[in-house]
Each structure stands twice: as structure tokens, then as C-alpha cells.
N, C-alpha and C positions, 0 to 999 in steps of 0.2 A: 504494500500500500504506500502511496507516495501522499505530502502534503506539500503545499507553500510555505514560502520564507521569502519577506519582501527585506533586503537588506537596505541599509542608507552607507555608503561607502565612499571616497573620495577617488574623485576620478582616475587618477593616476593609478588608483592600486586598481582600480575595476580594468582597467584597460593592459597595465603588465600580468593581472591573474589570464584575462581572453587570452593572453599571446602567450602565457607559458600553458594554457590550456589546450591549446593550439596547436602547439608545438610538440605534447604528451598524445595529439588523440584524444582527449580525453573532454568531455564536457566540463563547462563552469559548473554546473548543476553537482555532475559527480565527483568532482574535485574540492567543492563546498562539504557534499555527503562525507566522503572518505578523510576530509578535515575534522569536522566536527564526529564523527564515529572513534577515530584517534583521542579525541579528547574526552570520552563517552567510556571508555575501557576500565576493564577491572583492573585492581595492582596486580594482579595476575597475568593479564596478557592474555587472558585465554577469548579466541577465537580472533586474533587481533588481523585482520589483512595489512597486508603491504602497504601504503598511501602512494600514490603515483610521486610524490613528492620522495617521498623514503628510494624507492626505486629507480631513479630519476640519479638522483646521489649514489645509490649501491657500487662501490667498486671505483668511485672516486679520489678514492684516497688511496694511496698505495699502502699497502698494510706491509708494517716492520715488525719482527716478534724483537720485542724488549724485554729482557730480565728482568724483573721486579728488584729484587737483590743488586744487582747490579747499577740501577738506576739511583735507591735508595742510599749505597755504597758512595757512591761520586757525590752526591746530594750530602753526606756527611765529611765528605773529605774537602766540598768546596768549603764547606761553612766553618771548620774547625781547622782550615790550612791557613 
């Protein structure tokens, strides 16, 4: 079942959200849904979808595996050198 949602927004965001909607495939419509559904979630996470936005980002960041230990290690030798 679907309802309405009359938004009051300022130009500029209504107009960069059409063009990154745009640009996803994705409806404003569904991309408002999959916003507010993200904010709507249990602390659990359970049943959570993707948001075009999360997905959009996925793999943009070059992932480096960091020690903990190691990080925390340097972090005490900067501060007490």
C-alpha cells in the first residue's frame, strides 16, 4: 500500500536529489522510501535493505586491513616520544 508525502524543501536540494536520482535509476519517490525506511530500522538491523545511496558508495573506499594493536602501539609511542 503506498500513501502521500507533500515535502516543503529548498530548491537546490530538490533539484541535486532528481539528478542523483537520475543518475541511480532510481525514483525520487523510492529514494525518499529507502531514506526514511533506513531511519525507521530496529538497532538490530534486521530486514534492513541496501539504500541506493549505501550502494552507490559500496567499494569506494579502498579497504586496508589495519592492526588494531599496531595502530594503538604508534598512537602510544607518538604521545609518550
Amino acid at each position: 500500500m503506498t500513501g502521500k508525502l507533500t515535502l516543503s524543501l529548498d530548491k537546490s536540494v530538490v533539484e541535486k536529489a532528481k539528478k542523483y536520482a537520475t543518475q541511480r535509476n532510481v525514483s525520487l519517490s523510492k529514494l525518499v522510501e529507502f531514506f526514511f525506511s533506513s531511519l525507521t530500522t530496529d538497532a538490530k538491523g534486521k530486514n534492513v535493505a541496501i539504500s541506493p545511496i549505501t550502494a552507490a558508495l559500496s567499494g569506494m573506499v579502498a579497504s586496508k586491513k589495519i592492526c588494531e594493536k599496531d595502530v594503538l602501539a604508534q598512537a602510544l609511542i607518538e604521545k609518550h616520544l
